[in-house]
SEDRENRO-454846 format. One record per residue: residue number from 1; residue in three letters; z, y, x of N, C-alpha, C in turn. Coordinates in nm, 4 decimals. Last residue first. Example, Ala and Ser with C-alpha at 12.3 -4.5 7.8 and 13.67 -1.06 7.14 Angstrom:
2
R; n; res; nZ; nY; nX; caZ; caY; caX; cZ; cY; cX
R; 2; ser; 0.7080; -0.2250; 1.2850; 0.7140; -0.1060; 1.3670; 0.7870; 0.0030; 1.2900;
R; 1; ala; 0.7800; -0.5690; 1.3190; 0.7800; -0.4500; 1.2300; 0.7800; -0.3300; 1.3200;
! end
This chain:
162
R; n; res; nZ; nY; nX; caZ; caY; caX; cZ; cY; cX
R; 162; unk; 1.6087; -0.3705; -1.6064; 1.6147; -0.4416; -1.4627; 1.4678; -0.5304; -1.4752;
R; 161; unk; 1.6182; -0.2687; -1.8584; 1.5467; -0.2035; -1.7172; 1.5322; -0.2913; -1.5761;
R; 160; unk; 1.7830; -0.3896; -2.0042; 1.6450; -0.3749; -1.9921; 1.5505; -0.2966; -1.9692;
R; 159; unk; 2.0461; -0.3532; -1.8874; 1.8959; -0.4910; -1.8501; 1.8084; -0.4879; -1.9020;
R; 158; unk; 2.1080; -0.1780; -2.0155; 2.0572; -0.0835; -1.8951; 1.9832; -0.2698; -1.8757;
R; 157; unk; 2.3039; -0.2730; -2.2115; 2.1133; -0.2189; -2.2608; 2.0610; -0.1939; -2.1496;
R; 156; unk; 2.5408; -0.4337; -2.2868; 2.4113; -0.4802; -2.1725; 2.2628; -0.3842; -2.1892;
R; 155; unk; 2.6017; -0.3148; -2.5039; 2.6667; -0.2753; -2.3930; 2.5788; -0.2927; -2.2695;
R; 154; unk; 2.4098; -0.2145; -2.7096; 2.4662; -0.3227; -2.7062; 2.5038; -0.2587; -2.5565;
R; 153; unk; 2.3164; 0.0173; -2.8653; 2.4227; -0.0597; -2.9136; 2.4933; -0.1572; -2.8363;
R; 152; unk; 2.0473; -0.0353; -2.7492; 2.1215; 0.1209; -2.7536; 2.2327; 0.1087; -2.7977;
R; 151; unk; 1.9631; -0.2253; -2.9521; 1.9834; -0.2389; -2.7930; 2.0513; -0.1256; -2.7276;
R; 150; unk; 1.9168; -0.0965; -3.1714; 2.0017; -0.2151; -3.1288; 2.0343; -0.2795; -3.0455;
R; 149; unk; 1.7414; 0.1174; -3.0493; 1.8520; 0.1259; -3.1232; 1.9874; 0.0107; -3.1499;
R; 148; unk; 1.4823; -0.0438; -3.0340; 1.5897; 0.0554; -2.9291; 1.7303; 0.0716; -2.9761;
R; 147; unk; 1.4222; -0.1517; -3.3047; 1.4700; -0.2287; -3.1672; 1.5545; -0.1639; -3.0837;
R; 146; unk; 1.4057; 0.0867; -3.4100; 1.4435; -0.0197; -3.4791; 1.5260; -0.1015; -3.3542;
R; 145; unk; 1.1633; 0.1580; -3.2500; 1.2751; 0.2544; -3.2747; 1.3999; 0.1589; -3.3407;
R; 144; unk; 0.9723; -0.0452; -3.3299; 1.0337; 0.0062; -3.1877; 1.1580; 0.0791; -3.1806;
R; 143; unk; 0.9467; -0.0649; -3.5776; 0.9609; -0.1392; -3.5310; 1.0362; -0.1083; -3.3951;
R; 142; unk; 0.7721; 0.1873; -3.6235; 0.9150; 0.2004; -3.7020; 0.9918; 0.1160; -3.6310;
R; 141; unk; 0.6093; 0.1552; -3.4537; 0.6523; 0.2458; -3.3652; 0.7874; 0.2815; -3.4399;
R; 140; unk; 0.4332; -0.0650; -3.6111; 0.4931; -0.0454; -3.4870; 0.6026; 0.0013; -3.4157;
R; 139; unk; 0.3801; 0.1062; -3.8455; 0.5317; 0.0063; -3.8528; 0.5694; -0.0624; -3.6981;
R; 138; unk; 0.1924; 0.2623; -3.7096; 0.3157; 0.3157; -3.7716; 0.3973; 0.2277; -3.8048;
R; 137; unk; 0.0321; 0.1151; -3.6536; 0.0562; 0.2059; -3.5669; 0.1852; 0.2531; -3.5968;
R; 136; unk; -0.1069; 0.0160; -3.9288; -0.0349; -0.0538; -3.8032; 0.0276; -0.0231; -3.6678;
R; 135; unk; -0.1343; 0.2498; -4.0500; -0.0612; 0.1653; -4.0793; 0.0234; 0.0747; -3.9301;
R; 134; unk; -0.3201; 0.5402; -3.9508; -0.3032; 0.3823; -3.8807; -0.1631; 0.3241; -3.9415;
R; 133; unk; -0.2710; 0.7116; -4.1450; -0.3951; 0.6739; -4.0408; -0.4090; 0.5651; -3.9751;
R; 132; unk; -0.0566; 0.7189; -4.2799; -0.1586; 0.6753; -4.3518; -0.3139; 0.7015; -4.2685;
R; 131; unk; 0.1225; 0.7440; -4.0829; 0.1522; 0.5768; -4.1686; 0.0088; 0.6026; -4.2417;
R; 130; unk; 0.0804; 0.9404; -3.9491; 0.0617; 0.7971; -3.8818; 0.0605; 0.7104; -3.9624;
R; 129; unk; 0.1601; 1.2125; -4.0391; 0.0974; 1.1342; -4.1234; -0.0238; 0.9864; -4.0513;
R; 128; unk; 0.3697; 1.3400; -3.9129; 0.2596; 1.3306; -3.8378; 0.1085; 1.2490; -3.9101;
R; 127; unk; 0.5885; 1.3582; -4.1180; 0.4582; 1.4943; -4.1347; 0.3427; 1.4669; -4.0399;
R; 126; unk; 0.7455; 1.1426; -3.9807; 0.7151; 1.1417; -4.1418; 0.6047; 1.2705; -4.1477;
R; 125; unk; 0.7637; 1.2405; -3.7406; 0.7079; 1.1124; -3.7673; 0.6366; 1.1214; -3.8952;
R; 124; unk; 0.9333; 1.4557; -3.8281; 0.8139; 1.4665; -3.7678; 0.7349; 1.3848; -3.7811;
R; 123; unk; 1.1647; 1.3063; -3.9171; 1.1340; 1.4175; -3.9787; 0.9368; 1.4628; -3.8684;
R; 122; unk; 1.2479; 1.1932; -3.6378; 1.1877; 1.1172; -3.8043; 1.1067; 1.1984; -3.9153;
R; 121; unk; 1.4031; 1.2951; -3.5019; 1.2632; 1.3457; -3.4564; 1.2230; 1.2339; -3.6052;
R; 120; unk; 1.5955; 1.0636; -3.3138; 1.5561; 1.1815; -3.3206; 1.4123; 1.1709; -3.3793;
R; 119; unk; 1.9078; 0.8573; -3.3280; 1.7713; 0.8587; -3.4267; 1.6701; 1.0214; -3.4246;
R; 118; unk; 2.1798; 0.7870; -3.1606; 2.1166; 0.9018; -3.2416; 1.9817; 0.8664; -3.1970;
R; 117; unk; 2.4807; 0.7153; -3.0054; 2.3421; 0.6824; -3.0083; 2.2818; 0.7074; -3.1292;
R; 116; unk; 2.7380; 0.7619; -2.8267; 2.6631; 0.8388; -2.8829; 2.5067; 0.8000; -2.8887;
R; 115; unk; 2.8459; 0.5771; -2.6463; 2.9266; 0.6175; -2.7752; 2.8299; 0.6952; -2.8726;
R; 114; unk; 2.7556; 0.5317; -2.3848; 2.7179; 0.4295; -2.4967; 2.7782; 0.4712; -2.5841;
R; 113; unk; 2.8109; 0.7056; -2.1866; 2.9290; 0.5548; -2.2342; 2.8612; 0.5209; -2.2928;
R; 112; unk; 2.5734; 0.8362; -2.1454; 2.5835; 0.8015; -2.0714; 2.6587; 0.6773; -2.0997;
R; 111; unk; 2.3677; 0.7796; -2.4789; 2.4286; 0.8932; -2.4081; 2.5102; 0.7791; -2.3001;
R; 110; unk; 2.0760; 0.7544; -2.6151; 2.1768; 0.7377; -2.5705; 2.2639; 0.7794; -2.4526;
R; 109; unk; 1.8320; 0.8971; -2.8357; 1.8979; 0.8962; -2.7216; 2.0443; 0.8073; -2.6973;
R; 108; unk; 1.4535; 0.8105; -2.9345; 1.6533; 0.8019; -3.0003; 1.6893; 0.8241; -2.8334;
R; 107; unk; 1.2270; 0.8971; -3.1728; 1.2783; 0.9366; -3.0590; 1.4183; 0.8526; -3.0471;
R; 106; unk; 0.8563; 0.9683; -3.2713; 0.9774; 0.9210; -3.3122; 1.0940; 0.8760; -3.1586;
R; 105; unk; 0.5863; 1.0589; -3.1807; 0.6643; 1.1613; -3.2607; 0.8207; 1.1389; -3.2435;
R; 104; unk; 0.4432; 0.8736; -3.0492; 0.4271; 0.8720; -3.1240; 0.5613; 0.9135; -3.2489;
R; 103; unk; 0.2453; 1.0051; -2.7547; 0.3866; 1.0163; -2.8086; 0.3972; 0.9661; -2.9665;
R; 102; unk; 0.1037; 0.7386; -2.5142; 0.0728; 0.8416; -2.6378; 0.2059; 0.8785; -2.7058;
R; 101; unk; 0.0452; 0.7845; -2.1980; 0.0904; 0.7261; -2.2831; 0.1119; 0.7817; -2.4264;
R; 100; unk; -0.1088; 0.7023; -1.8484; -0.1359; 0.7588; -1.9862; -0.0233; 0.6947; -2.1046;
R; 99; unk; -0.1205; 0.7577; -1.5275; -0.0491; 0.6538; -1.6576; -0.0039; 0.7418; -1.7848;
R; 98; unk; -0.3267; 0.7309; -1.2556; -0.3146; 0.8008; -1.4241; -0.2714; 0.6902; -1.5021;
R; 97; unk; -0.4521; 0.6367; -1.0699; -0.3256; 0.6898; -1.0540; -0.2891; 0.7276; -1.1507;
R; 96; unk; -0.5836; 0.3779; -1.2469; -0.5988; 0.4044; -1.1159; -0.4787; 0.4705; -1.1027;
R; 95; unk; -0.4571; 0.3216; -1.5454; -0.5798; 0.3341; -1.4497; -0.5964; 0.4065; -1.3436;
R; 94; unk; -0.1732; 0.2097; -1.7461; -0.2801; 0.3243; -1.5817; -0.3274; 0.2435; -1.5848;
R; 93; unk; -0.0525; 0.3011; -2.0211; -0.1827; 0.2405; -1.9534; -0.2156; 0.2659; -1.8219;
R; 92; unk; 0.1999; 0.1584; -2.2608; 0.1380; 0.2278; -2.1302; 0.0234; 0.2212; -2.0684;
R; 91; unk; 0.1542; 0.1099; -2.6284; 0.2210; 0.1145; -2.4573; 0.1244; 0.1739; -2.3607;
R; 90; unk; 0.3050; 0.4068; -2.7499; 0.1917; 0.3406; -2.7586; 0.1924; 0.2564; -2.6304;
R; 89; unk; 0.6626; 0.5030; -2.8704; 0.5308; 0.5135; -2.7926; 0.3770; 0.4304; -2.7920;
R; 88; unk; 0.9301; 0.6686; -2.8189; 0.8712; 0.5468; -2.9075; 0.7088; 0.6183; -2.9265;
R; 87; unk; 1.1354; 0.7250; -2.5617; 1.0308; 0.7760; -2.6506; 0.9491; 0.6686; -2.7296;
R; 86; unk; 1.5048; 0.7901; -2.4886; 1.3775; 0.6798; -2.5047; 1.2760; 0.7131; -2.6108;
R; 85; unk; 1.6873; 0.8729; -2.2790; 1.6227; 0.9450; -2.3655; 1.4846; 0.8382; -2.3813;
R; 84; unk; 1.9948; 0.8217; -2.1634; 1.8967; 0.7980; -2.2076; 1.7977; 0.8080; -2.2804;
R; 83; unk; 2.2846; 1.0325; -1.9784; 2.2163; 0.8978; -2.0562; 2.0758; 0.8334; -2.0708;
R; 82; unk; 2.3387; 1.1243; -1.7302; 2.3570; 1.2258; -1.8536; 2.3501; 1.1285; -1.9709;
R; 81; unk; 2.5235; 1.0428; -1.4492; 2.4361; 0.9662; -1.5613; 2.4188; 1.0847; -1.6795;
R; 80; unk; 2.4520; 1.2607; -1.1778; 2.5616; 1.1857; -1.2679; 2.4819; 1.1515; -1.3653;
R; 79; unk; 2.3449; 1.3509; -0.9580; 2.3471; 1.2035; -0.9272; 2.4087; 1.1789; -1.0627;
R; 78; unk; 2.3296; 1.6618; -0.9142; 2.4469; 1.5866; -0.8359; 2.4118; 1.4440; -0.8243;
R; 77; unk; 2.1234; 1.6884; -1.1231; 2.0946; 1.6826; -0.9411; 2.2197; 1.6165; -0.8839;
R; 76; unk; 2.1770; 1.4731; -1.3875; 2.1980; 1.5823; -1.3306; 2.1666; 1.5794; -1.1256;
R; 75; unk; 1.9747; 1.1653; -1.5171; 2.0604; 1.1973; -1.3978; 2.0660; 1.3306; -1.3699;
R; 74; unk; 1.8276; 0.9823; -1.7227; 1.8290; 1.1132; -1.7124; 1.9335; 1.1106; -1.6349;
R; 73; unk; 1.5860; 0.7556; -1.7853; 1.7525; 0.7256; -1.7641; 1.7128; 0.8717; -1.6775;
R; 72; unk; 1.3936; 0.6586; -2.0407; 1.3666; 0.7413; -1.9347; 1.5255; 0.7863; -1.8928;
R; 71; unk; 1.1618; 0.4010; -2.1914; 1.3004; 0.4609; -2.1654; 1.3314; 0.5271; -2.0307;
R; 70; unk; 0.9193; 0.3988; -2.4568; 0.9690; 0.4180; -2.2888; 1.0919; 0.4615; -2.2843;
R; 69; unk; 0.7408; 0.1651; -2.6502; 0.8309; 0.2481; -2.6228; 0.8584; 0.2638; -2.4517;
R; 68; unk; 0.6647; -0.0631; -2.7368; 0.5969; 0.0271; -2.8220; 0.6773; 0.1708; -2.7908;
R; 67; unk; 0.4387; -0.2797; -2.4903; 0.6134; -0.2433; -2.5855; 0.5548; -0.0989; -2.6287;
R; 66; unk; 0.2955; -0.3601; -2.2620; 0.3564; -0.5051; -2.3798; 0.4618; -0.4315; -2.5374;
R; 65; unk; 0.3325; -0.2467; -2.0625; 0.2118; -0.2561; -2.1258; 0.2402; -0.2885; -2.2388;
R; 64; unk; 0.6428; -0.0027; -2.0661; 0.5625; -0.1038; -2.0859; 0.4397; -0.1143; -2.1239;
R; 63; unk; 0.8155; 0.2269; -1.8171; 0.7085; 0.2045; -1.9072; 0.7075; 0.0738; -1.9300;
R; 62; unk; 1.0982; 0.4258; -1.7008; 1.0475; 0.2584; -1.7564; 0.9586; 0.2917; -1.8125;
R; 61; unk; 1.1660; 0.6671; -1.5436; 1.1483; 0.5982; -1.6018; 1.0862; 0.4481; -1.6244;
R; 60; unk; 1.4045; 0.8796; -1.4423; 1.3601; 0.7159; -1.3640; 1.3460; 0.6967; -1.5067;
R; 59; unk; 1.4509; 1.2282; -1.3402; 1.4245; 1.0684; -1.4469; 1.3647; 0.9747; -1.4003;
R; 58; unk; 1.6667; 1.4495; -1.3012; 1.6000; 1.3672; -1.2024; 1.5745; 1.2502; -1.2959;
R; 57; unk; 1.7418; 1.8091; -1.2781; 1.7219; 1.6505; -1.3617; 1.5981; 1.5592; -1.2906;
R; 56; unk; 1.6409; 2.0646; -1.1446; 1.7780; 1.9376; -1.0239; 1.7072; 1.8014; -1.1335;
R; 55; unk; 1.6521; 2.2112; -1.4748; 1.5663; 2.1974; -1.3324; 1.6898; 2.1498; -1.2107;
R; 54; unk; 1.7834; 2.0194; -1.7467; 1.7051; 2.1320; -1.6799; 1.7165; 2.0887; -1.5404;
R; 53; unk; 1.8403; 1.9224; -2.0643; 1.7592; 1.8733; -1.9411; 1.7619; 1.9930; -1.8698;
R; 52; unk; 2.1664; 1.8611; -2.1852; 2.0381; 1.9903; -2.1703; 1.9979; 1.8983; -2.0524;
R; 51; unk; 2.2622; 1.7002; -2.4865; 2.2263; 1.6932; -2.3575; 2.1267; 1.8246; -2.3462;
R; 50; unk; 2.2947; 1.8101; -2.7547; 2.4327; 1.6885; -2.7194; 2.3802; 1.7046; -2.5567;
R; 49; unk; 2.1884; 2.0023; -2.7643; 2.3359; 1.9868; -2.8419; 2.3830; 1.8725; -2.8339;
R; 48; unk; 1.9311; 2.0318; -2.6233; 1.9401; 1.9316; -2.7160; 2.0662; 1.9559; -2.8350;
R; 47; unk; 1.8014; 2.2308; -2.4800; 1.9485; 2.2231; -2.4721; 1.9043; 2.1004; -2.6318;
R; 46; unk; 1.5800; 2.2778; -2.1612; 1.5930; 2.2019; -2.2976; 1.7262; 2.1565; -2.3472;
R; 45; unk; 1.5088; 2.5187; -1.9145; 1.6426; 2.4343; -2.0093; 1.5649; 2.3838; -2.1427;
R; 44; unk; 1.2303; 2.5265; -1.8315; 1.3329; 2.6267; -1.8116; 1.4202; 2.4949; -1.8873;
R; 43; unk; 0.9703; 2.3459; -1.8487; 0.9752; 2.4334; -1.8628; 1.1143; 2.4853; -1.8975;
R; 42; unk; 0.9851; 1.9864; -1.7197; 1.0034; 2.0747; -1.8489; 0.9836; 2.2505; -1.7948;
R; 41; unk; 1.0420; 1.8066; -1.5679; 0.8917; 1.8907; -1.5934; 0.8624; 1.9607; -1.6642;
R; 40; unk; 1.3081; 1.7034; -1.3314; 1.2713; 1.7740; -1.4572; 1.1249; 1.8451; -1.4799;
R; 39; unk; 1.0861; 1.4771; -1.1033; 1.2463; 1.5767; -1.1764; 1.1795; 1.5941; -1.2866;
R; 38; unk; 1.0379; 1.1126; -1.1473; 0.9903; 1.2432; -1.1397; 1.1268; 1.3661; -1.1901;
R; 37; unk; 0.9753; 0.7751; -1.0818; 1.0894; 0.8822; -1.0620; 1.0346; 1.0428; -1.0674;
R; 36; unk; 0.9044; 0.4616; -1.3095; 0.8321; 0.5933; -1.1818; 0.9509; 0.6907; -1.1726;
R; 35; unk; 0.8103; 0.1405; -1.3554; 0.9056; 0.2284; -1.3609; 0.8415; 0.3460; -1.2392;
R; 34; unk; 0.6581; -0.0485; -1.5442; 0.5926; -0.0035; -1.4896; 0.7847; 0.0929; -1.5027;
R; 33; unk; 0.5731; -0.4313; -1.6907; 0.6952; -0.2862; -1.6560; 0.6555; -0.2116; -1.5400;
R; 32; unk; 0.3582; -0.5685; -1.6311; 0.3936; -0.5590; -1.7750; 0.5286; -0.4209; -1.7416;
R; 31; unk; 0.3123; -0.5566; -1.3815; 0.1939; -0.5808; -1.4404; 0.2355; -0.5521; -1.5917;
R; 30; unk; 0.5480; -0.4465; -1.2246; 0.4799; -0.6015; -1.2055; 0.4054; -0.6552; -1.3031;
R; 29; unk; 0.5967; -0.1691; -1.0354; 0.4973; -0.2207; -1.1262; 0.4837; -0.3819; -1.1011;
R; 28; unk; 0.7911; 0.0558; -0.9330; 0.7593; -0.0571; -0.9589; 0.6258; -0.0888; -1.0751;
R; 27; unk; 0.8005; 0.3633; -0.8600; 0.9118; 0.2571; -0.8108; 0.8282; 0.1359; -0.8148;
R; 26; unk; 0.5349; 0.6291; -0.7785; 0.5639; 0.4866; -0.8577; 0.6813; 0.4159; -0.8088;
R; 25; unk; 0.6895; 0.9191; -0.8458; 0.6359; 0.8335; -0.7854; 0.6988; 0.7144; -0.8300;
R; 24; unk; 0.4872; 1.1974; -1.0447; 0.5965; 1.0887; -1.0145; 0.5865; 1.0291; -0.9390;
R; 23; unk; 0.3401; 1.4759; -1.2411; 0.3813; 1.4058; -1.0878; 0.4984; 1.2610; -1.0430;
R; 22; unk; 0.2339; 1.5494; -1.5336; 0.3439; 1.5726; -1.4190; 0.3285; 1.4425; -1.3363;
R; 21; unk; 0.2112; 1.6651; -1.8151; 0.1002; 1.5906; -1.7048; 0.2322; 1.6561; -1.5975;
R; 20; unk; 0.1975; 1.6716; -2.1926; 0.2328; 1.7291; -2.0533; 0.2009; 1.6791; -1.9567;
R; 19; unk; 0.0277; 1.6821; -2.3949; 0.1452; 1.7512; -2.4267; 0.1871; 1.7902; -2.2774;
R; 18; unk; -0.3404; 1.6327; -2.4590; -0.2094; 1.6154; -2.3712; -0.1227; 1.7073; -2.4100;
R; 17; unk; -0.3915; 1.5410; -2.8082; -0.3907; 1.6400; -2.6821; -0.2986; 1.6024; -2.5700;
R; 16; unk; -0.3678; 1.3362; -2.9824; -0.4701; 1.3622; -2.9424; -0.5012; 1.4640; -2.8105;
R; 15; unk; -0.0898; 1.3383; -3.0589; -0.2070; 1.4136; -3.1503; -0.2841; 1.4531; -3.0707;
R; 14; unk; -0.0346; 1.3632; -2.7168; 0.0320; 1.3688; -2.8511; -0.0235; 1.4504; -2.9562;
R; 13; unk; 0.0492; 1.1867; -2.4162; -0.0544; 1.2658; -2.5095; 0.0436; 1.2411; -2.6531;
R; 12; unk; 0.1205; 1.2728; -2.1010; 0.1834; 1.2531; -2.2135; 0.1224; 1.2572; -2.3035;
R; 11; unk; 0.1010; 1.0979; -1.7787; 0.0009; 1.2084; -1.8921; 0.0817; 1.1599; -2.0378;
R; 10; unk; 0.1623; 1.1298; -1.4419; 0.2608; 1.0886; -1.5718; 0.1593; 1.1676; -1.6998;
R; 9; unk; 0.0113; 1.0425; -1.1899; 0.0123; 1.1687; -1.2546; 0.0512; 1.0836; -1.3985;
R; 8; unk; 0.1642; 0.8509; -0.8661; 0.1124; 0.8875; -1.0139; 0.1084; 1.0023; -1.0518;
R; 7; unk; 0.2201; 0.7557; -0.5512; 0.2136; 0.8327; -0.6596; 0.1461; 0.8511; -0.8102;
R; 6; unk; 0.1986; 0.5188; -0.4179; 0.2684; 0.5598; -0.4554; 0.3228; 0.7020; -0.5592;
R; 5; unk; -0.0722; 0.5711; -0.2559; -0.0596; 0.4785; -0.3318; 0.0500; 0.5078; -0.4457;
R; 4; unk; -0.0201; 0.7613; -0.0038; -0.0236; 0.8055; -0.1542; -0.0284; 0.7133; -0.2601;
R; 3; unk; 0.0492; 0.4961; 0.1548; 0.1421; 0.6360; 0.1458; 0.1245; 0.7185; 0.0072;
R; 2; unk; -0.0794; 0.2457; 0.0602; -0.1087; 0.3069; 0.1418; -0.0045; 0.4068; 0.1088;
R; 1; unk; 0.0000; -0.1169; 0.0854; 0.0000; 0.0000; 0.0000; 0.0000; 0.1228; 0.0897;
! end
């Protein structure tokens, strides 16, 4: 593997447009899990009310070919766990250095203990009108969120990252 090998351009699409395009480097890939490390790409503070992303935030994420979702483990610059911000998704695709992935509106976080696990962003889902463009797209991505969530529950959730 050559020196730049190791890098990616992270492409977020959503409704068809890119939403955001940022820089990472690849950790892993064994053909079905794809994990990459990029800081914060956000634009100035994102204050959530339960978590603010801002500039030091450092994310290690997880992709799948195989899964309808990404989980992205959020760390302050010091190193401290903030939690988990998992996007319910289309799975993943690179091609060549470009790992494309589609947002499909619907969201849940978990927070660093595991005490705080919350359903984001439904209210969007529901106006993105997915269920009556692609049906199957949409009980997918109900499906996924569904899953996260019960795994977002369970004490062992960080294995499924390993």
């Amino acid at each position: 593997m050559s020196a730049n090998s190791a890098e990616v351009s992270v492409v977020l699409v959503k409704a068809g447009r890119t939403k955001i395009r940022y820089a990472a480097t690849l950790l892993h890939d064994n053909g079905t899990r794809l994990a990459v490390r990029a800081p914060w790409a956000g634009d100035g503070v994102r204050d959530f009310g339960f978590v603010r992303f801002e500039a030091g935030d450092v994310f290690t994420e997880y992709y799948w070919r195989d899964r309808w979702y990404a989980v992205k483990e959020v760390r302050s610059a010091a190193g401290a766990l903030k939690g988990w911000y998992c996007d319910v998704t289309r799975p993943a695709v690179l091609t060549g250095t470009e790992l494309v992935v589609e947002d499909l509106d619907l969201d849940l976080w978990r927070s660093a203990d595991g005490t705080d696990v919350r359903r984001l962003d439904e209210d969007e889902f529901a106006e993105s009108g997915l269920a009556a463009r692609d049906p199957g797209a949409a009980a997918a991505a109900v499906a996924a969120l569904t899953e996260l969530e019960r795994r977002a529950h369970d004490p062992g959730f960080t294995a499924l990252l390993g």
